[in-house]
N, C-alpha and C positions, 0 to 999 in steps of 0.2 A: 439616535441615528445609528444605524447600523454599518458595522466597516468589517475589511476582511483584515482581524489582528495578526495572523499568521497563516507562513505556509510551511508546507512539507514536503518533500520529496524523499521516494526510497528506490533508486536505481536499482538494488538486488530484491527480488520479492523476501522479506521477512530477517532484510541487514539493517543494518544502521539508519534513520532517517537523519534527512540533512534541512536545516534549517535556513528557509532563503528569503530572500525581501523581496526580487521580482522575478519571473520565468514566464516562456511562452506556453501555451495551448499547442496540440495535434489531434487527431485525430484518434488517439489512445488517452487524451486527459494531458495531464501536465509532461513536458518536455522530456524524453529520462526515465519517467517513475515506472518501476518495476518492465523493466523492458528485458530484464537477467535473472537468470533462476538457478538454484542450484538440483540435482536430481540425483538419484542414487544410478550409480552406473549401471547393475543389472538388472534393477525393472524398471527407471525411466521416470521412476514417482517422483513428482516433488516433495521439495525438502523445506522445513517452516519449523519455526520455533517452540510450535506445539510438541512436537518432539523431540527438537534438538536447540534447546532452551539456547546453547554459547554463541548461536546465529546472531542473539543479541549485540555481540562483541564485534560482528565482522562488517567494517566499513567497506561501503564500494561506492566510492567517486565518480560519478559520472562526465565525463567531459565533450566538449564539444563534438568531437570525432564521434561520439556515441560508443567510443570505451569504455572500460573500468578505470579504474585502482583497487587495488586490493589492498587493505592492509587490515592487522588485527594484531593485540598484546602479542609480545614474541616470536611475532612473524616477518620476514624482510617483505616489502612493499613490491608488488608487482603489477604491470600496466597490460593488459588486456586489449589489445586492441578488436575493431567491431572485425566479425566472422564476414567471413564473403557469403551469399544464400546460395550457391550453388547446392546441387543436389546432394552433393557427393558428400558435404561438408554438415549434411543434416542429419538429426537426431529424434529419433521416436521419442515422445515426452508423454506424460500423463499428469493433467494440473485438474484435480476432483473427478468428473464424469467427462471431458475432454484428455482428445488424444489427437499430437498435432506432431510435425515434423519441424523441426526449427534448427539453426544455425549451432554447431558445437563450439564453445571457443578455443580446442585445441587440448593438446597434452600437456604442456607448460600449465595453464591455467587447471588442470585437471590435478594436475600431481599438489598442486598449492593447497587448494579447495578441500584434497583426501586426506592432506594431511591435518587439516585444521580438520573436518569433521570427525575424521578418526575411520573413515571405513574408503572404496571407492567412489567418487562423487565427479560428476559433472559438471562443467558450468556454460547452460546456454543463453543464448537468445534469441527475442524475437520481433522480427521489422514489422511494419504497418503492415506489408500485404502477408505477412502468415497470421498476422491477429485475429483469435476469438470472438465468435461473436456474446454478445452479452445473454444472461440467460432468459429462456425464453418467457414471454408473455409480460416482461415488464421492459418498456419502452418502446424503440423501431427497430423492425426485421435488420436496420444495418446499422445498429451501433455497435461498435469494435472493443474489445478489450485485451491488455495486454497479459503479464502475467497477477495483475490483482486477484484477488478471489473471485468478484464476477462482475462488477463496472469500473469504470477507470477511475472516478473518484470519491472519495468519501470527506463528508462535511460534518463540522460538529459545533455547537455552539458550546462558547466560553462558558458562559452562566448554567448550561448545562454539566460539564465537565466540575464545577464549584457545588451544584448539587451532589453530586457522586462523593463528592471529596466530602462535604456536610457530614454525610451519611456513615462513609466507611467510618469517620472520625481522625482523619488525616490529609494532607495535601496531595493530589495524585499527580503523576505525570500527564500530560497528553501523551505525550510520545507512548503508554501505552496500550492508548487506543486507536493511532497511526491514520489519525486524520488526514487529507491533502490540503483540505483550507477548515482555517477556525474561524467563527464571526462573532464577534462583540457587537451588545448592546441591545441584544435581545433577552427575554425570560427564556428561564431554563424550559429548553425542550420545544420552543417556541417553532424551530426548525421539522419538527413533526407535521406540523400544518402545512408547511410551503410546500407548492410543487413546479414553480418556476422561480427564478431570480435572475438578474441577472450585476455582474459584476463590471466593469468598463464596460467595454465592448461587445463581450461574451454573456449570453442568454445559456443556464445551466437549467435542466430537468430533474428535478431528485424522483427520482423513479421505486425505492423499494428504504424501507430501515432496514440497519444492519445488523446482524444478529451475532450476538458477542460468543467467544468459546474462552477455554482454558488460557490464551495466550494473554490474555488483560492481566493475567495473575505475574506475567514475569517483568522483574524490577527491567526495564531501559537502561540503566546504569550497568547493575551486577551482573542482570543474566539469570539473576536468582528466582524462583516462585516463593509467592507467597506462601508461608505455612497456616494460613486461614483460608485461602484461596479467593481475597477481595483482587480484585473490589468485582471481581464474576459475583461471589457470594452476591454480594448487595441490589446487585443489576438481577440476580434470578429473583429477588423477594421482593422489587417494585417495578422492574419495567419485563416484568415476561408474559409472553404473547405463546401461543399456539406453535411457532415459528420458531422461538429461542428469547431471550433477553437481548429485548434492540436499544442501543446507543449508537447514535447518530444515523444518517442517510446518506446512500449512494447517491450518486448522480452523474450525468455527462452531460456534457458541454455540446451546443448547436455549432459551434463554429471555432475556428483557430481563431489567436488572439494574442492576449498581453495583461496577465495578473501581477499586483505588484501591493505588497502589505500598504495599510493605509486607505486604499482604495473604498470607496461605498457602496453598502450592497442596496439592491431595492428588489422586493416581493414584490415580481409582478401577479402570480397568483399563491 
């Protein structure tokens, strides 16, 4: 039988994920997940742990109001609240080959952010009606995404994640491959084949695999990279495609809803 063993959520694109037992659906994927980005003040790019490895370290809380928290080692804690959309209060951003105008969350929050990065940095966000659409030719002309890499969620099976770890010849995190739902009870990779499921209520689409980069290499914990550069190593010498080394599959959700660990999954195709 297959069930959903875990979920994930990351309020800041490329902060701390938080580990939850049940959340709703929107029209972005799960509730929260990546709806706040950080960006370099003078060109607007975002900012991700591919670069800036101690992003590892920095928790951001999501609360009900669609706030932050902020906090990280030796830093005093500080509460975000969500930006108004007016115009005035928007920021030119750049997340890969998108370029979008979204919500700044202020000075306060700015001065916090630049000092933990270490240069000028931003922190914004973005509501349903400024979101992304997903990229093109893999799924519908109007699925949305928020600031993820390019759909709002990603799925990975358990048994998969256990091959990897076979391989490198150690136990790996999830956390650093930043799943939104794990599933048990399937063979490794068994999730390559499916292209619908659905979970309660909610009918998901896995529309593309995901295609791994440098960041699988940094510990979740320390922050640290890998000085062999697993477990990428190991994923470019048996899962690489044309496209990159894929581990796990995107997907979005038909409809808002209600996920909650334990739940069972069923392939509908």
């Amino acid at each position: 039988m297959l069930r959903l063993s875990a979920l994930y959520r990351y309020p800041l694109k490329s902060g701390k994920g938080q580990l939850l037992q049940g959340i709703g659906l929107d029209k972005l994927g799960l509730d929260g997940d990546r709806r706040w980005m950080l960006v370099d003040e003078g060109t607007g790019r975002f900012l991700t742990q591919r670069a800036v490895t101690q992003m590892s370290q920095l928790s951001a809380l999501w609360n009900e109001a669609g706030g932050l928290t902020l906090s990280a080692p030796g830093f005093a804690t500080l509460d975000v609240p969500l930006p108004p959309v007016d115009e005035e209060q928007r920021r030119g951003v750049i997340i890969w080959r998108d370029t979008l105008r979204v919500p700044d969350a202020g000075d306060e929050a700015a001065a916090w952010v630049s000092e933990f990065i270490g240069k000028p940095t931003r922190l914004v966000h973005v509501p349903v009606e400024l979101a992304r659409t997903t990229a093109a030719g893999y799924g519908k002309d109007d699925d949305k995404v928020a600031f993820a890499d390019g759909f709002p969620l990603l799925l990975i099976g358990q048994a998969s994640l256990q091959d990897v770890s076979d391989r490198v010849g150690r136990p790996l995190e999830m956390l650093r491959f930043r799943p939104n739902l794990v599933i048990e009870g399937s063979e490794a990779f068994a999730e390559d084949g499916w292209k619908r499921i659905r979970i309660g209520d909610v009918e998901f689409r896995l529309v593309k695999p995901c295609s791994r980069c440098i960041m699988t290499t940094v510990d979740p914990q320390t922050g640290e990279r890998d000085p062999d550069r697993e477990p990428f190593a190991t994923l470019q010498q048996y899962r690489s495609t044309p496209d990159g080394a894929m581990f796990g599959q995107n997907l979005v959700n038909d409809s808002n809803g209600w996920l909650e660990v334990g739940m069972p999954v069923e392939v509908l195709e």
